[in-house]
MILUM-961306 format. One record per residue (C-alpha): residue number from 1; residue in one letter; x, y, z. Coordinates in nm, 4 decimals, decimal comma, padded with zeros to 6 digits. Example, Ala and Ser with C-alpha at 12.3 -4.5 7.8 and 13.67 -1.06 7.14 Angstrom:
2
<1 "A" <01,2300 -00,4500 00,7800>>
<2 "S" <01,3670 -00,1060 00,7140>>
This chain:
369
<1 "X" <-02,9628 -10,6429 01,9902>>
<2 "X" <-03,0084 -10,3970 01,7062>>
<3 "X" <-03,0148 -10,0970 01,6481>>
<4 "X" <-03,3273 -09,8833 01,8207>>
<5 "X" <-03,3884 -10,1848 01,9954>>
<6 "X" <-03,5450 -10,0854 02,3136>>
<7 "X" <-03,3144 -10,1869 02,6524>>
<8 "X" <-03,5857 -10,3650 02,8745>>
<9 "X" <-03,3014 -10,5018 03,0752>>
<10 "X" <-03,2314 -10,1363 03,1646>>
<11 "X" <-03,6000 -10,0339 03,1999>>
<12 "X" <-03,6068 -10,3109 03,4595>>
<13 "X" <-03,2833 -10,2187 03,6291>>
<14 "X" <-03,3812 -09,8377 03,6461>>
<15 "X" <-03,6777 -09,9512 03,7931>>
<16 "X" <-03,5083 -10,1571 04,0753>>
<17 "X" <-03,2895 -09,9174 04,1554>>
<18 "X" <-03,5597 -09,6143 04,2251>>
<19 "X" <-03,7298 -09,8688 04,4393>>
<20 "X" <-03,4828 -09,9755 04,6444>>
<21 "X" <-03,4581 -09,6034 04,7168>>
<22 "X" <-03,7760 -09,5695 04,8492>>
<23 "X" <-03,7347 -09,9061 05,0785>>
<24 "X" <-03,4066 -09,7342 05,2251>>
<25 "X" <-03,5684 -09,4194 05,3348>>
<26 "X" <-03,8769 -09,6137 05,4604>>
<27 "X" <-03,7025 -09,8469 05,6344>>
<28 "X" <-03,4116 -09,6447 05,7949>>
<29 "X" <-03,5746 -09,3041 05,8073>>
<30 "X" <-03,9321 -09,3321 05,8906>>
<31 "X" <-03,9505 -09,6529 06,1448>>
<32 "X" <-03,7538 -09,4550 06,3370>>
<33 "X" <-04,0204 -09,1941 06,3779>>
<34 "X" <-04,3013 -09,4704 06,3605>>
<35 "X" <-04,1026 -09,7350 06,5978>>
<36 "X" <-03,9376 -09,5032 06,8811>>
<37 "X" <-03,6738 -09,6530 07,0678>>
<38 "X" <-03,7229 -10,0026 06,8782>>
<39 "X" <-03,4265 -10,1873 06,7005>>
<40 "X" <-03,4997 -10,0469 06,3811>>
<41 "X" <-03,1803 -10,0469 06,1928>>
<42 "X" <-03,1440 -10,4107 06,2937>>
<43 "X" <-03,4319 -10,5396 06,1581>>
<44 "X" <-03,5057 -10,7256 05,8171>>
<45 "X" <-03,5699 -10,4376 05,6161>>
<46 "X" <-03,3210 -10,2256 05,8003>>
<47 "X" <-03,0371 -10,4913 05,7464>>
<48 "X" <-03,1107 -10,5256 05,3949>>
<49 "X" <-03,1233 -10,1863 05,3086>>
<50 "X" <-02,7623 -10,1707 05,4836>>
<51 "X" <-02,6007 -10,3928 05,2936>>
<52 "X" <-02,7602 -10,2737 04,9540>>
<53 "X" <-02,6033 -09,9260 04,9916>>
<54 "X" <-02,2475 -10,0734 04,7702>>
<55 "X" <-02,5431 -10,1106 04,4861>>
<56 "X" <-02,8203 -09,9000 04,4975>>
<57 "X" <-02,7013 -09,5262 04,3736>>
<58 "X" <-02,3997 -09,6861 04,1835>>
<59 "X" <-02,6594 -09,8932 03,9670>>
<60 "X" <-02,8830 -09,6070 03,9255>>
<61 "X" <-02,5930 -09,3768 03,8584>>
<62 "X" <-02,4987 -09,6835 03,5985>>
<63 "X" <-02,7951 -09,7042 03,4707>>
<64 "X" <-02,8335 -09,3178 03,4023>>
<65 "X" <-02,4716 -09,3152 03,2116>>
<66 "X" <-02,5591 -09,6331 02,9821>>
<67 "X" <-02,9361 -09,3950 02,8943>>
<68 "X" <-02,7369 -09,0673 02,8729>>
<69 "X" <-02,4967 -09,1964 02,5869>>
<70 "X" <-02,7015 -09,0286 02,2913>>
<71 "X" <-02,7632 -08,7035 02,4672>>
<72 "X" <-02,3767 -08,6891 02,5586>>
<73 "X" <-02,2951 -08,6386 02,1733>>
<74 "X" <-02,6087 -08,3762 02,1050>>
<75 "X" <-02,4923 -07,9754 02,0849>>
<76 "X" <-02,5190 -07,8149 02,4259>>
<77 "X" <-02,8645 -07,6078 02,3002>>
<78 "X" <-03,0784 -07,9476 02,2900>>
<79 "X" <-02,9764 -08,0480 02,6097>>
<80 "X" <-02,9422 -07,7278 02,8141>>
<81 "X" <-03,3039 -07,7497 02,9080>>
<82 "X" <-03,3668 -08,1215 02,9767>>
<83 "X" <-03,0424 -08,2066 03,1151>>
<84 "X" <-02,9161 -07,8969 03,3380>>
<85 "X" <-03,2272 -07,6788 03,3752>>
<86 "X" <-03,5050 -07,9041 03,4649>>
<87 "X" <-03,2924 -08,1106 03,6750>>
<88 "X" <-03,2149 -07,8118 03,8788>>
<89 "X" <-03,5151 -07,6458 03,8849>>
<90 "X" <-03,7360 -07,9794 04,0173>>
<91 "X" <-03,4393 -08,0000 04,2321>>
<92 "X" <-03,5035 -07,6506 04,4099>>
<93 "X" <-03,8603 -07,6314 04,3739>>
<94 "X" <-03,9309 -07,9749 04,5790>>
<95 "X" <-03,6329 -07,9257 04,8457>>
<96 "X" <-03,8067 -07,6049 04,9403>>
<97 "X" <-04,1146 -07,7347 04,9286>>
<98 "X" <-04,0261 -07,9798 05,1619>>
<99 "X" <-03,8393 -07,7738 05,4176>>
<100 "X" <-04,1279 -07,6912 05,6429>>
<101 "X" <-04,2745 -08,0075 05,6862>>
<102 "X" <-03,9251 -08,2004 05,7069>>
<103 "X" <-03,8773 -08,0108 05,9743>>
<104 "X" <-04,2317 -08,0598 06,1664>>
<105 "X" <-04,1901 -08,4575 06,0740>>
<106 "X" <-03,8148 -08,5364 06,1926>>
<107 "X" <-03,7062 -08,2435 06,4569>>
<108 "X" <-04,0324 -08,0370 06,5331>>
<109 "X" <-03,8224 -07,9211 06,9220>>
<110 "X" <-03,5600 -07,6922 06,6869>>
<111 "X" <-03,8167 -07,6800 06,4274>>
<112 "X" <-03,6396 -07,3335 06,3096>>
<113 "X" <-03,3088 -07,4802 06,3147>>
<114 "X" <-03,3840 -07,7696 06,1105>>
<115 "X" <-03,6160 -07,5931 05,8706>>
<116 "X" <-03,3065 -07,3583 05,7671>>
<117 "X" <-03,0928 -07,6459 05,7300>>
<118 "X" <-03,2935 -07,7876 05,4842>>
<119 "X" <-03,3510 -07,4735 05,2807>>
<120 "X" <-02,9693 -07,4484 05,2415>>
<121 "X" <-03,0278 -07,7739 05,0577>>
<122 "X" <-03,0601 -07,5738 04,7614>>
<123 "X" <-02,7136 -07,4535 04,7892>>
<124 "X" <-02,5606 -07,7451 04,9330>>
<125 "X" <-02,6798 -07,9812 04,6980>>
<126 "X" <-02,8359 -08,1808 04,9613>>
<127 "X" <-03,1191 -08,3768 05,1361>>
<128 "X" <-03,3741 -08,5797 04,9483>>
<129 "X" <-03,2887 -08,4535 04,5952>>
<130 "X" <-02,9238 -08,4827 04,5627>>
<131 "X" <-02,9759 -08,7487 04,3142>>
<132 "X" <-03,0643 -08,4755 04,0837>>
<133 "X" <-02,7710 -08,1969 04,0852>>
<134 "X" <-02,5228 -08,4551 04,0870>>
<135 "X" <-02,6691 -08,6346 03,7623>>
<136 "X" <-02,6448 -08,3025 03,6141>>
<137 "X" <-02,2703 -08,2553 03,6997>>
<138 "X" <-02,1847 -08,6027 03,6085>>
<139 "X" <-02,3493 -08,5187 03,2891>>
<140 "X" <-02,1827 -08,1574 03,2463>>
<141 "X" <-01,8352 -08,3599 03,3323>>
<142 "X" <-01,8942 -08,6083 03,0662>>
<143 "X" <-01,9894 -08,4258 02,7940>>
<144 "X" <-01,7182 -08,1649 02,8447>>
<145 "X" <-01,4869 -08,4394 02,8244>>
<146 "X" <-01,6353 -08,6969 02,5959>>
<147 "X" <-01,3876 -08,6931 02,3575>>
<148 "X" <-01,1205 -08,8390 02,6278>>
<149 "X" <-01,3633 -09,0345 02,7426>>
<150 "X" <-01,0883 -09,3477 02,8706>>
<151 "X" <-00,9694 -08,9741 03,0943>>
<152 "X" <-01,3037 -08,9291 03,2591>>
<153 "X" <-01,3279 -09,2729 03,3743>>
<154 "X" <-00,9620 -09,2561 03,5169>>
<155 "X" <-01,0944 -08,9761 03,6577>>
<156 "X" <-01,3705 -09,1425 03,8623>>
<157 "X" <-01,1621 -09,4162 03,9649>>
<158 "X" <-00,8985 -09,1522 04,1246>>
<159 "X" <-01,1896 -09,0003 04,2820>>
<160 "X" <-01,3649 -09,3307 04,4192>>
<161 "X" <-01,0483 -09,4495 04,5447>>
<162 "X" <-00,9834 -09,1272 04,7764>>
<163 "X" <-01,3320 -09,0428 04,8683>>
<164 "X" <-01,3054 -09,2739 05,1468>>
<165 "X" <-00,9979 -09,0907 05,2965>>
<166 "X" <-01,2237 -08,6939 05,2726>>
<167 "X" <-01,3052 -08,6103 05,6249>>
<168 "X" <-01,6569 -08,6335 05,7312>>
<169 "X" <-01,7074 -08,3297 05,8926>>
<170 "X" <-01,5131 -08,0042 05,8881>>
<171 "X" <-01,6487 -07,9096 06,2246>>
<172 "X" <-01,7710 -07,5765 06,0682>>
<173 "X" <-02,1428 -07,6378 06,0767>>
<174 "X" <-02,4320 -07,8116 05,9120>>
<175 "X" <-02,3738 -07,5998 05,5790>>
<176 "X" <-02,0069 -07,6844 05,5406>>
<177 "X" <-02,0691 -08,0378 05,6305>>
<178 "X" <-02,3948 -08,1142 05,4081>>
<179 "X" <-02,1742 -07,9547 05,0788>>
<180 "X" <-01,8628 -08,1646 05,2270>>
<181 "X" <-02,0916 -08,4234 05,2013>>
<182 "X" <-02,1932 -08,3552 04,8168>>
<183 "X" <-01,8015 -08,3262 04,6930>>
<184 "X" <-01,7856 -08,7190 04,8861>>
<185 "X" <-02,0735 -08,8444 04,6647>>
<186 "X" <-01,9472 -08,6632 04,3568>>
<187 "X" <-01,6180 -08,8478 04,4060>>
<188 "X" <-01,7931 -09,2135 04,5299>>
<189 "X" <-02,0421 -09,2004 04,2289>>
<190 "X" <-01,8840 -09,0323 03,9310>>
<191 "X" <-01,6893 -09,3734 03,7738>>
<192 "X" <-01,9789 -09,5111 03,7669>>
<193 "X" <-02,1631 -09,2592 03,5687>>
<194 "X" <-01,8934 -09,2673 03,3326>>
<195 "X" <-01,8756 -09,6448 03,2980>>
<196 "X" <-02,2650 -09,6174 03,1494>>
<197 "X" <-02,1843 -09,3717 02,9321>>
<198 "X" <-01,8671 -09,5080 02,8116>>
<199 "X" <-01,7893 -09,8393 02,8973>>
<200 "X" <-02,1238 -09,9472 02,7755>>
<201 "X" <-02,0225 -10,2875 02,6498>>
<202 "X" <-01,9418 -10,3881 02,9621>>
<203 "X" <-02,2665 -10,2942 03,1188>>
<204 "X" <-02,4522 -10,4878 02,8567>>
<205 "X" <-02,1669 -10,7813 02,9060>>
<206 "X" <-02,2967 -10,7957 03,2799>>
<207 "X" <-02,7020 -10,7633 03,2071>>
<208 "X" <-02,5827 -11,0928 02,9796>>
<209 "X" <-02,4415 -11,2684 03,3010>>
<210 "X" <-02,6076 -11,6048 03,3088>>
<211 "X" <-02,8451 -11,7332 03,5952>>
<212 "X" <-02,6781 -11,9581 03,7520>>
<213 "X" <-02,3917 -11,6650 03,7916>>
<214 "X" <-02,6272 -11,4368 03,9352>>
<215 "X" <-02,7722 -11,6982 04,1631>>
<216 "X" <-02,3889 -11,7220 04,2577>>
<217 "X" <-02,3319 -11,3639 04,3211>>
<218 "X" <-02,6425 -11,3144 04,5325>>
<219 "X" <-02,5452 -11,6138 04,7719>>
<220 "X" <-02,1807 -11,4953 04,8016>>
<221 "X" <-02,3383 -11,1226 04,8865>>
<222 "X" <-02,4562 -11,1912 05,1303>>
<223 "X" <-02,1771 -11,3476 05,4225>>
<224 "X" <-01,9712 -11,0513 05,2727>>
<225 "X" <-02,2032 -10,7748 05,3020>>
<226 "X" <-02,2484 -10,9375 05,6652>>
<227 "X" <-01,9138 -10,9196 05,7561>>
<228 "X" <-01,8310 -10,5700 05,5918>>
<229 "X" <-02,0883 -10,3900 05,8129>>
<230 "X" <-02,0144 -10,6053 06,1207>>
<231 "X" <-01,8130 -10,4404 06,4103>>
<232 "X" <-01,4826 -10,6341 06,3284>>
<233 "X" <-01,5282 -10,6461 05,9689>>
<234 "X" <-01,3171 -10,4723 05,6842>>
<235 "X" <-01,4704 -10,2598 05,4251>>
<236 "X" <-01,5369 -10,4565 05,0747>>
<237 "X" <-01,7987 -10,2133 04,9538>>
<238 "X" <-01,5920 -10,1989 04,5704>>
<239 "X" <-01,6424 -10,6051 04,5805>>
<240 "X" <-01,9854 -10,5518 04,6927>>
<241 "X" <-02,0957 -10,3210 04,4216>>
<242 "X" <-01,9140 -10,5310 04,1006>>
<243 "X" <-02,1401 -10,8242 04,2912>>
<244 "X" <-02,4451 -10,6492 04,3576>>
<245 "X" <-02,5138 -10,4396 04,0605>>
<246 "X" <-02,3869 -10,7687 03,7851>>
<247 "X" <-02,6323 -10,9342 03,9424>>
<248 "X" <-02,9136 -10,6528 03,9282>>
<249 "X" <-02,8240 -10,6424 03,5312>>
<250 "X" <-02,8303 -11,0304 03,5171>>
<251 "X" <-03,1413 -11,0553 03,6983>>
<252 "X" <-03,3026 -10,7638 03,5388>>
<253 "X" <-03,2260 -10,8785 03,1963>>
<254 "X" <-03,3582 -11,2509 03,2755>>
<255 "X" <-03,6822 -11,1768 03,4085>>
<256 "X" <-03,7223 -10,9120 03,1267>>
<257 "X" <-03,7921 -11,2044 02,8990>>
<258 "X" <-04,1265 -11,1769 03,0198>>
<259 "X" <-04,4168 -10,9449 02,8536>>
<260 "X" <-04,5887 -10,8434 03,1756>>
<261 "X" <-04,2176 -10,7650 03,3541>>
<262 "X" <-04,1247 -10,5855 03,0740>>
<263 "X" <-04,4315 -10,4096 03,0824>>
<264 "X" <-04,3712 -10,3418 03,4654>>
<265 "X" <-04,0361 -10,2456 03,4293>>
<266 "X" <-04,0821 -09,9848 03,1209>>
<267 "X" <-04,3937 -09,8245 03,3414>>
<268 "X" <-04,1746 -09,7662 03,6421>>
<269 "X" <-03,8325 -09,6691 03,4280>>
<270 "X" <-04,0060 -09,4023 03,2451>>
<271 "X" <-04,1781 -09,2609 03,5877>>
<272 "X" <-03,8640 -09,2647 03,8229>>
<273 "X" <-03,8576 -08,9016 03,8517>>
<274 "X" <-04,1943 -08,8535 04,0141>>
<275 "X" <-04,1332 -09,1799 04,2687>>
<276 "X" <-03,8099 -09,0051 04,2958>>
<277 "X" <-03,9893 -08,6835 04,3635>>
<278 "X" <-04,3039 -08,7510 04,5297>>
<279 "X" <-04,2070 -09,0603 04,7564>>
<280 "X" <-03,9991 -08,8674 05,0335>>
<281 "X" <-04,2849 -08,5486 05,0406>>
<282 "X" <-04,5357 -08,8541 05,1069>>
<283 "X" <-04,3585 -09,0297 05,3353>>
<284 "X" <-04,2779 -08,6986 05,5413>>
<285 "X" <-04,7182 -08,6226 05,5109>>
<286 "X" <-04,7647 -08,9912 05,6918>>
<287 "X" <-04,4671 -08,9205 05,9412>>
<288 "X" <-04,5869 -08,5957 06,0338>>
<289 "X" <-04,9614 -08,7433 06,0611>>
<290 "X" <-04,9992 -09,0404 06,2360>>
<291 "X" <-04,8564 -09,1100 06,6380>>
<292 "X" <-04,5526 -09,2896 06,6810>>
<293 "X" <-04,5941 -09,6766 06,7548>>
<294 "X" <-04,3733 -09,7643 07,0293>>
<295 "X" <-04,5370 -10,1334 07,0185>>
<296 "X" <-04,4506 -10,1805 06,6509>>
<297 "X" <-04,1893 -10,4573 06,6353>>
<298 "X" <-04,0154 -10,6247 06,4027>>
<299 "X" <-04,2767 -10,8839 06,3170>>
<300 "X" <-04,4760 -10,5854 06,2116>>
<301 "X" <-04,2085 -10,3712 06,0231>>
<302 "X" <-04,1665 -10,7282 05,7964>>
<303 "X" <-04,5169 -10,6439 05,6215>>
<304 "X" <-04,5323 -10,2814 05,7131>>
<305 "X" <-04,2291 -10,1740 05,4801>>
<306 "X" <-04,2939 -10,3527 05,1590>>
<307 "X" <-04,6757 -10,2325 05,1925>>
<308 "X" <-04,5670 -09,9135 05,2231>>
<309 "X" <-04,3202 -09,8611 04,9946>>
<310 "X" <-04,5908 -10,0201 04,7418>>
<311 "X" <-04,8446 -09,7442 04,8250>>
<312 "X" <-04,5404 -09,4361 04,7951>>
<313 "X" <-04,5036 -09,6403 04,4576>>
<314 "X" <-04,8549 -09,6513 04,3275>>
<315 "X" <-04,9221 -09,2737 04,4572>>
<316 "X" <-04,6287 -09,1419 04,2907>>
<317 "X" <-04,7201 -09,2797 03,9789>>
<318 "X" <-05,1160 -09,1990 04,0154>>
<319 "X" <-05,0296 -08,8072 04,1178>>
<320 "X" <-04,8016 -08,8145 03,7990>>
<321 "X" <-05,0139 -08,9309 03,5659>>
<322 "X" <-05,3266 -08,6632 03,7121>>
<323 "X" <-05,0780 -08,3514 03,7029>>
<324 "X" <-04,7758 -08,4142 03,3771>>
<325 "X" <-05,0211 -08,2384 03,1595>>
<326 "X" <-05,1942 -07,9588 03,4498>>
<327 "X" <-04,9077 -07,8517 03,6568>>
<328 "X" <-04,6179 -07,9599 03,4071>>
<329 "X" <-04,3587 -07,7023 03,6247>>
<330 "X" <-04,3549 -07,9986 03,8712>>
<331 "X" <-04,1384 -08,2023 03,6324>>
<332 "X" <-03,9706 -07,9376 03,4860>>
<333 "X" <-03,8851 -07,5862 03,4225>>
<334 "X" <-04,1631 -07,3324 03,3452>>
<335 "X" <-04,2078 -07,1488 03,0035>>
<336 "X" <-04,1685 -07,4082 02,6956>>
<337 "X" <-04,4407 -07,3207 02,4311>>
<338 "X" <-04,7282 -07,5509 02,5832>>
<339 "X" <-04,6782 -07,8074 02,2464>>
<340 "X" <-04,2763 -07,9114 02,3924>>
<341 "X" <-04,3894 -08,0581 02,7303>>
<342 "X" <-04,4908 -08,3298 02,6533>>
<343 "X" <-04,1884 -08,4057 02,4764>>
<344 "X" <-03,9381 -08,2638 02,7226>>
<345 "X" <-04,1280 -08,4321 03,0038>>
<346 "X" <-04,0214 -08,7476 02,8582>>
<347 "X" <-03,7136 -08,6485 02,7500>>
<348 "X" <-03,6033 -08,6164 03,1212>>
<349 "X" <-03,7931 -08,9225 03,2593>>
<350 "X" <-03,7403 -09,1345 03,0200>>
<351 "X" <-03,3874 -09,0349 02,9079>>
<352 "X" <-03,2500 -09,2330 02,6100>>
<353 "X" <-03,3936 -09,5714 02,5796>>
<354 "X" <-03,3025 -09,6302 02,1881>>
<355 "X" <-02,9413 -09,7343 02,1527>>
<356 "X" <-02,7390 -10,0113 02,0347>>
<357 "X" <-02,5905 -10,2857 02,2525>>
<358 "X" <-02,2427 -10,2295 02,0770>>
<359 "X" <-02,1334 -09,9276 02,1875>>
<360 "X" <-02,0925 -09,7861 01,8709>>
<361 "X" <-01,9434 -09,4426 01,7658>>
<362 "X" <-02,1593 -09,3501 01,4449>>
<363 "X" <-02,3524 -09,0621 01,4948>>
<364 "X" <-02,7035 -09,1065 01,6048>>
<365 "X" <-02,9746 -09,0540 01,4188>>
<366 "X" <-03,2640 -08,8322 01,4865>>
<367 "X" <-03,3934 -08,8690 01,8237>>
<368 "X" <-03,6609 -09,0628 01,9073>>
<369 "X" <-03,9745 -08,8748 02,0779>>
């Protein structure tokens, strides 16, 4: 792969991994509220979407690292904006715009109660969103210590490796617990942040994994996922996720042979902030709208989810694509000179898709708009 070549493998990748995000919180958040009392988390979607949390956020988390690479060596003025202030700016903007109806949708009997919890979101780093703050201090993190960067995977790997042992709760309240629960996720996710922006040969070494390996992988997955989130079982998540996300990269860079799945893959990639944005403010609309099905069962939920998650999909993209250019503040902060947006837009969708496959240490050249 030379260099500027475009990364469709990691297009395609990207794009699996903000889907799979809206299947979780359609299958384990909102059948609950559609479904009442019925086995939700123990049906087909359910069960998948439990044994996909080892690979879901650590692939996108990969993902983002292996795309952030160029950015990481820019001066702190170029990436101030598109890095740091946009990310936390779309972060506050949509968890408070969210609040009210999250609270009407999900707990409308201590509608007060949970309507404050969710504002303190902001400050807590929490709820829908999170994905956002913490790509910004995984990003801060590695670029204040890029030049050690063998340190700031060690690093992650400390921090992964006792995040399992952090308390839960500190029996303090929601607050303390909901900015407990950011430090865990800083510590589960940061190694692999750092393995995409460093280790990068090793990501593309995996997206090279043959079919047959991947075909492998996915049949193994499963008995183990099984057993790790049975009863008796023991936890394997760390085998899980080398499994699950090698053969996401494998996968993704196979079927990115094609024109029409590279085309696919490149369309979603470059919009994963607004699904990222727009899917859970949907979702929470539809909850709060229609009555709850205690008749749905699982024979329904099998075509309900999928369909679903295909129209959050398609209506994230289409409200996008009507309001980038109208109400730009959506997607980032307010104030550029109106002749930027465009360009910063895509600079924070669309992160750094020009780089070499080698890992290379030249400087890069200028960047590609």
């Amino acid at each position: 792969m030379s260099n500027g070549e475009r990364l469709h493998w990691a297009d395609t990748a990207k794009a699996v991994a903000v889907v799979l995000v809206v299947v979780y919180h359609v299958a384990l958040t909102a059948l609950k509220n559609f479904a009442p009392g019925a086995p939700y988390s123990e049906q087909f979607w359910g069960v998948l979407s439990t044994w996909l949390l080892p690979v879901r956020m650590p692939l996108f988390f990969l993902v983002s690292g292996v795309l952030a690479v160029r950015a990481l060596r820019r001066p702190w003025p170029r990436v101030l904006r598109p890095r740091l202030l946009d990310n936390l700016w779309t972060f506050g903007l949509w968890t408070t715009a969210i609040a009210v109806f999250y609270a009407l949708a999900y707990a409308p009997q201590v509608f007060g109660e949970f309507m404050m919890r969710a504002l303190s979101w902001t400050l807590t780093f929490g709820g829908f969103y999170w994905y956002l703050p913490l790509l910004m201090a995984f990003f801060v993190t590695a670029k204040l210590l890029r030049r050690a960067p063998w340190l700031v995977v060690g690093i992650g790997v400390v921090l992964y490796v006792i995040a399992s042992d952090l308390p839960r709760s500190l029996d303090a309240g929601a607050l303390s617990d909901d900015a407990l629960l950011t430090l865990i996720r800083y510590c589960q996710f940061l190694v692999f942040f750092a393995l995409g922006a460093f280790v990068r040969p090793l990501v593309v070494l995996a997206a090279r994994t043959h079919l047959a390996v991947v075909a492998v992988l996915v049949v193994a997955y499963v008995p183990i996922a099984r057993f790790t989130y049975s009863p008796d079982g023991v936890d394997l998540t760390p085998l899980l996720t080398v499994m699950g996300c090698t053969a996401v990269l494998g996968l993704s860079q196979f079927v990115s042979r094609w024109d029409r799945v590279r085309r696919l893959g490149r369309h979603l990639a470059e919009r994963t902030l607004p699904i990222y944005l727009v899917h859970p403010f949907a979702l929470t609309l539809v909850t709060l709208a229609l009555p709850a099905l205690p008749a749905l069962r699982t024979r329904h939920t099998l075509f309900l989810v999928p369909l679903l998650v295909i129209a959050l999909v398609a209506l994230s993209i289409w409200l996008y694509d009507r309001t980038r250019h109208r109400l730009p503040w959506l997607y980032r902060t307010p104030g550029a000179p109106r002749e930027s947006t465009a360009a910063e837009v895509e600079d924070l969708i669309r992160e750094d898709w020009r780089t070499t496959s080698t890992g290379s240490s030249r400087p890069p050249g200028p960047p590609v708009r």
